[in-house]
C-alpha positions as CSV (number, residue, x, y, z in Angstrom):
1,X,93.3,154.4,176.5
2,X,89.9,152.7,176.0
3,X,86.7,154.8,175.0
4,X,85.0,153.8,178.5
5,X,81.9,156.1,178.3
6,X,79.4,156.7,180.9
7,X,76.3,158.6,180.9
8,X,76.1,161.9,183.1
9,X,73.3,159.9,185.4
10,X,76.0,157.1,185.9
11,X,79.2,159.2,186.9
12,X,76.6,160.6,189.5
13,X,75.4,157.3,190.4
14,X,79.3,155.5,190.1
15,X,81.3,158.3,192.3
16,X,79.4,157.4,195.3
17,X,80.6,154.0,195.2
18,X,84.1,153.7,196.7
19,X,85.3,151.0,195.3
20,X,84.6,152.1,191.5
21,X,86.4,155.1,191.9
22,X,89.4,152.9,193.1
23,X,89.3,150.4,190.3
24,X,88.7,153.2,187.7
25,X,91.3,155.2,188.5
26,X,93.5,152.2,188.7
27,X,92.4,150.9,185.4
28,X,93.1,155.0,183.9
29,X,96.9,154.6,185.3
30,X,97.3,150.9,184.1
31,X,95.8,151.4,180.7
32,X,97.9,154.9,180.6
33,X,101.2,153.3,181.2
34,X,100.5,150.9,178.9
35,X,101.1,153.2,176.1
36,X,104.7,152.8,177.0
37,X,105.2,149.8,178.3
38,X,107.2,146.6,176.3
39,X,105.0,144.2,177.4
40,X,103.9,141.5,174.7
41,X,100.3,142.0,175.8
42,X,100.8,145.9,176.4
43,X,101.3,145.9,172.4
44,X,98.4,143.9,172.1
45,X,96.4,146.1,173.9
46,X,97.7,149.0,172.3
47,X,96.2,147.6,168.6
48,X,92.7,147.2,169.4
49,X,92.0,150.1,172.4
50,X,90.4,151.8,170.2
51,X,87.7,148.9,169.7
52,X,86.8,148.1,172.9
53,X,85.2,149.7,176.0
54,X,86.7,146.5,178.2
55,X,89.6,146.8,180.8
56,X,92.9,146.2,180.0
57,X,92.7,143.5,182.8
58,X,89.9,141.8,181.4
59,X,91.5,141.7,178.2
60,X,94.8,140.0,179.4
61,X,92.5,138.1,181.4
62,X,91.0,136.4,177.8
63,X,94.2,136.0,176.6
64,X,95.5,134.3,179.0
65,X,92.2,132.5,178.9
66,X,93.0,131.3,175.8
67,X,96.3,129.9,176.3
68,X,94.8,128.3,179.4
69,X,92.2,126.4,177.8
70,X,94.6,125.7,174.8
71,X,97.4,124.4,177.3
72,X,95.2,122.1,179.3
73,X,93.7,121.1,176.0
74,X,90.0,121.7,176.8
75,X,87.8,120.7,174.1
76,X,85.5,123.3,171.8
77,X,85.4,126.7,170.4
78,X,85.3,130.3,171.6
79,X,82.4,132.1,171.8
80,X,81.9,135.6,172.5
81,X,78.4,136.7,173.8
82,X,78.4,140.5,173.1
83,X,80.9,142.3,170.5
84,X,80.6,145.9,170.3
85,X,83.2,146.6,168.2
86,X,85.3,143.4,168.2
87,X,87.8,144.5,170.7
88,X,88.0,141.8,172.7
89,X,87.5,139.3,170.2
90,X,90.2,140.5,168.6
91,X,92.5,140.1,171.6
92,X,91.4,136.1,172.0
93,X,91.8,136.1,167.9
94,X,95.4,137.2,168.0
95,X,96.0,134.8,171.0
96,X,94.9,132.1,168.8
97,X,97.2,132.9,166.3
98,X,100.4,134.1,168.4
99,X,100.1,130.0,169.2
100,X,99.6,129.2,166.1
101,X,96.1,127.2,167.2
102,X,93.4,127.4,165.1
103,X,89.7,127.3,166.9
104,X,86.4,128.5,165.7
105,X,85.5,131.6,167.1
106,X,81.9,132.4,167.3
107,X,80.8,136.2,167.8
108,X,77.5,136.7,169.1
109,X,75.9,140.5,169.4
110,X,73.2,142.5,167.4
111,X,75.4,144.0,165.7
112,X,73.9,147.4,165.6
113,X,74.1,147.9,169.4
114,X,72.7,146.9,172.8
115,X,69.6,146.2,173.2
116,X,67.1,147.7,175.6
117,X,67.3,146.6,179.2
118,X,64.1,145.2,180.6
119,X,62.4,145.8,184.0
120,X,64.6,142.9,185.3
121,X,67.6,145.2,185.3
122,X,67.5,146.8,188.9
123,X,69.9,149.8,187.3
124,X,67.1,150.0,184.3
125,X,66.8,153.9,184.5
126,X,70.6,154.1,183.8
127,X,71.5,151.3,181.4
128,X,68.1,152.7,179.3
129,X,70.4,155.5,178.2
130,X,72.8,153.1,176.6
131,X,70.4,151.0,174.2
132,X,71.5,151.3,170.7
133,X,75.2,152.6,171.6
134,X,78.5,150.5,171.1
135,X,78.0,149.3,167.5
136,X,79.3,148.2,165.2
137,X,78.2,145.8,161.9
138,X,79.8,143.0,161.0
139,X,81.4,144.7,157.7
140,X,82.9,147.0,160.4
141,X,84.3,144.6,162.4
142,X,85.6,142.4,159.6
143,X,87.7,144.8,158.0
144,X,89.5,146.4,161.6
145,X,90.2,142.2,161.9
146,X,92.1,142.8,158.4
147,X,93.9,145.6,159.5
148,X,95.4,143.7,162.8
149,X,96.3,140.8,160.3
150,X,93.5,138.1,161.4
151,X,92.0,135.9,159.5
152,X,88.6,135.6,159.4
153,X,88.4,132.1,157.9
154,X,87.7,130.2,161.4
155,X,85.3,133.0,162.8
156,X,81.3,133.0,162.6
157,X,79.4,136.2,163.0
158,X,75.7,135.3,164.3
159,X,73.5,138.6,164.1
160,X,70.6,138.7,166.3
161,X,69.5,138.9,170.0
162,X,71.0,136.5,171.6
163,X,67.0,134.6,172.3
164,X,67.0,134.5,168.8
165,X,70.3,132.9,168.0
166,X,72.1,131.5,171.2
167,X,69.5,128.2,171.7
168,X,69.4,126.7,167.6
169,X,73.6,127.9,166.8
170,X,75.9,125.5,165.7
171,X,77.9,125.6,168.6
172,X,78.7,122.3,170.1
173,X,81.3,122.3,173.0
174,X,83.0,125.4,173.8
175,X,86.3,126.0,175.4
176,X,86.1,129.4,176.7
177,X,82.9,131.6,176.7
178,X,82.9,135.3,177.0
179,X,79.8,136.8,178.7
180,X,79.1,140.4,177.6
181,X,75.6,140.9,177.3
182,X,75.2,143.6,179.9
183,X,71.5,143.1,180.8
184,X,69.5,140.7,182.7
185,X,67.6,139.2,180.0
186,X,71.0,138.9,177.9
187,X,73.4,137.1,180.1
188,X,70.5,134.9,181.7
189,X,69.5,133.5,178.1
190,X,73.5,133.1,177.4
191,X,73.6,130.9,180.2
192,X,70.5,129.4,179.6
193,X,71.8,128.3,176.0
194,X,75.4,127.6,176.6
195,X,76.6,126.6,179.7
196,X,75.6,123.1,179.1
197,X,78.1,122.9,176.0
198,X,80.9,124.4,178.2
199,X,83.6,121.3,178.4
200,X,84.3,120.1,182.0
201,X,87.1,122.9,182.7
202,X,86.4,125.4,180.3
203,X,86.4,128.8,181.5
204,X,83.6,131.7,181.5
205,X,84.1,135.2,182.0
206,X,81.9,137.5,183.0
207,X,82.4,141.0,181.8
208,X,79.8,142.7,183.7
209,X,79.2,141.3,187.0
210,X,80.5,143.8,189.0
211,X,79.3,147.1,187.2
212,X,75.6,145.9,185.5
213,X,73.1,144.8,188.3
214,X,71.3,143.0,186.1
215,X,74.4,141.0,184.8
216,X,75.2,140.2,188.4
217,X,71.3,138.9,189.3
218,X,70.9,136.8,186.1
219,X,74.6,134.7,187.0
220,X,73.8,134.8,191.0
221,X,70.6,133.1,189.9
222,X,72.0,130.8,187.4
223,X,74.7,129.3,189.7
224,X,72.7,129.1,192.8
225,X,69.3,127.2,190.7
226,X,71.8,124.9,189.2
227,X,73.5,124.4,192.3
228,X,77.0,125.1,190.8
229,X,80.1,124.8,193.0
230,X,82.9,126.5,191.7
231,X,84.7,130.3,192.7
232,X,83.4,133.1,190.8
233,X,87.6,134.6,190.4
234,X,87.8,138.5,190.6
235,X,89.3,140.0,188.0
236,X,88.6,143.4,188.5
237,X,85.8,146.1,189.2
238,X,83.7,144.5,186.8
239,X,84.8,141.2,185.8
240,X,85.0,137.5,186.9
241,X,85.8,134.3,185.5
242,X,85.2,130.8,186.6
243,X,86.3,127.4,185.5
244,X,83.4,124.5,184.5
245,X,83.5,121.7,187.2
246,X,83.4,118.3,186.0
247,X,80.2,117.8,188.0
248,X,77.5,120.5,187.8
């Protein structure tokens, strides 16, 4: 099962909120049984728990991301907005190479932790309590990819906050774009930067909308000021995904 932590202030604030305690609890049984199950992805799942604090639905989700966006043949790379440890880049990583498909990967974090949230964060006096936590450097990260047998070859680490690094990247056109940047300020720069070089069709997920109040503000605001028309997909508790229309 996935090292999901949460601080003492937001179990009290979380358990008042119905539909959390239904998704976590369902997310504790799905993620238990997965220890047994002989599901491809269960196996999957079962290699990098230990390296993520994302679902198990949000990781299936990405992988079947990624042989969406590889099916339909949408153009660009992968980029991954927020690390940690390299969970769930590791599960879009192995679904490159379980289809034999070879796409830059681009991994995007501090990595040394999250940053502090900023007074754009409506939750601030619980998400201060997690700035610093869930990292891990990119030494760290490289060398659990050697263990699962990926190749780091086609993968670029980018240290930095994302205002320092998103805007002058090399990144080009991306396929698939994975949103994990928790905070206000985080996931409204990632848009800021990125969505532009999202192909017509690619997909975003959002791994925080649903948990993070500031995640949710910063993409309510980005989709209503650019006047984008698409369906934000539920995925669970926490996370959505949408697909790029052609005309945005």
């Amino acid at each position: 099962m996935s090292d999901a932590v949460y601080s003492r202030a937001e179990v009290l604030h979380r358990v008042r909120q119905p539909r959390f305690v239904f998704s976590h609890a369902a997310r504790i049984l799905r993620e238990t049984l997965a220890w047994v199950s002989p599901l491809q992805f269960d196996a999957t799942f079962r290699r990098v728990s230990r390296m993520t604090m994302v679902s198990h639905r949000r990781l299936r989700s990405l992988q079947e991301t990624v042989r969406y966006v590889v099916a339909k043949n949408i153009s660009g790379d992968i980029v991954e907005c927020g690390v940690a440890r390299g969970g769930s880049a590791a599960v879009m990583a192995l679904a490159l190479q379980q289809l034999g498909v070879k796409r830059r990967l681009w991994l995007f974090d501090t990595f040394s932790g999250i940053p502090q949230p900023s007074n754009a964060d409506p939750d601030y006096e619980i998400a201060r309590n997690y700035a610093g936590q869930f990292g891990a450097s990119v030494d760290q990260i490289r060398a659990s990819f050697q263990r699962l047998g990926i190749s780091t070859a086609e993968i670029e680490f980018v240290p930095g906050l994302f205002q320092h690094t998103l805007a002058s990247s090399g990144v080009s056109q991306i396929a698939l774009l994975h949103t994990d940047g928790d905070w206000y300020e985080s996931v409204k720069t990632t848009l800021e930067s990125l969505y532009d070089r999202v192909s017509p069709g690619g997909v975003i997920q959002f791994d925080d909308y649903g948990h993070w109040l500031g995640a949710h503000k910063a993409i309510d605001e980005f989709i209503d000021k650019r006047g984008i028309k698409t369906q934000l997909e539920y995925i669970d508790y926490s996370g959505r995904r949408m697909i790029k229309p052609a005309q945005s």
